[in-house]
C-alpha positions in Angstrom: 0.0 0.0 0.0 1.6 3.5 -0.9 0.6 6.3 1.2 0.8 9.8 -1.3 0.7 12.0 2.4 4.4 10.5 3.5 5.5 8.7 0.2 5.7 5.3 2.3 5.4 1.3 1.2 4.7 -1.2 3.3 7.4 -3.5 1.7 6.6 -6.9 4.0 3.4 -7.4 5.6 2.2 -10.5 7.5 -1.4 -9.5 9.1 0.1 -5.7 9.0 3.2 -3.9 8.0 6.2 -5.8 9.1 8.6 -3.6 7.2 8.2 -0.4 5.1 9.9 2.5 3.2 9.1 6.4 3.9 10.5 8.8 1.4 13.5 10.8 3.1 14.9 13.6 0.4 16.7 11.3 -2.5 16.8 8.3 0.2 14.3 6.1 2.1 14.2 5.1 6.0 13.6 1.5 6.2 10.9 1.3 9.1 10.2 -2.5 11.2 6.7 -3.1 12.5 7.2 -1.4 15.8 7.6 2.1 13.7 11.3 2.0 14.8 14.0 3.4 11.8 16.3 0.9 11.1 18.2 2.0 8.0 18.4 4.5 5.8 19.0 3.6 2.1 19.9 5.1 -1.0 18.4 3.8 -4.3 21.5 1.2 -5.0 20.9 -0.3 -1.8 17.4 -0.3 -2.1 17.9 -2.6 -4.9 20.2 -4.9 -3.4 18.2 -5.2 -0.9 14.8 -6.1 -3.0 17.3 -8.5 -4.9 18.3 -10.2 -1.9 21.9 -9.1 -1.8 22.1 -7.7 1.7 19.1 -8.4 4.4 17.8 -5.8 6.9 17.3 -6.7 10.7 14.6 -5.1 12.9 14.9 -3.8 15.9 14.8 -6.9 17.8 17.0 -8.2 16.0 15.0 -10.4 13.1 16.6 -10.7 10.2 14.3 -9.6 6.9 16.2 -11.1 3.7 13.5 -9.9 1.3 13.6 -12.9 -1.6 12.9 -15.4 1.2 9.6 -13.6 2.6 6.6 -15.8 1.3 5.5 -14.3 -1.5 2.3 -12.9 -0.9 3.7 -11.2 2.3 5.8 -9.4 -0.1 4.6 -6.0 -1.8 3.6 -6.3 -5.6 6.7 -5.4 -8.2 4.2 -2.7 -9.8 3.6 -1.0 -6.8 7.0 -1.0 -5.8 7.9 0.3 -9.4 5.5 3.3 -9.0 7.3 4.0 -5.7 10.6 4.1 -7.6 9.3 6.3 -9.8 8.1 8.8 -7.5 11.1 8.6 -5.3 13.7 9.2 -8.3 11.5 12.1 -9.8 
């Protein structure tokens, strides 16, 4: 789900927003599901995170390697694609 008021995405959601992105100038804060910042990323590690090349870990300490989330807990590539747009424009 994209919110247009704060440019966010949830990113990983089982039964509610376990990870998402809010827009931050050219960069994004990476967000766990107790509203906690726990990285901010530009748009190259953005992407290697998405393509499972680094993981993120929440603020308890769970690991989130995003290619090995079930995939419907993962957001939809189109939606994510709009996001990208919006956040390099």
């Amino acid at each position: 789900m994209t919110n247009k008021k704060e440019r966010s995405i949830e990113v990983i959601n089982y039964e509610g927003p376990v990870l998402k992105l809010i827009e931050s100038g050219s960069d994004v804060i990476a967000v766990d599901q107790w509203d906690k910042p726990i990285a901010r990323l530009n748009f190259s590690s953005l992407l290697s995170y998405l393509r499972g090349e680094m993981s993120l870990y929440d603020s308890k300490g769970k690991e989130w390697h995003y290619p090995s989330q079930h995939e419907e807990a993962r957001t939809d590539i189109n939606k994510l694609m709009v996001f990208f747009q919006k956040l390099k424009s």
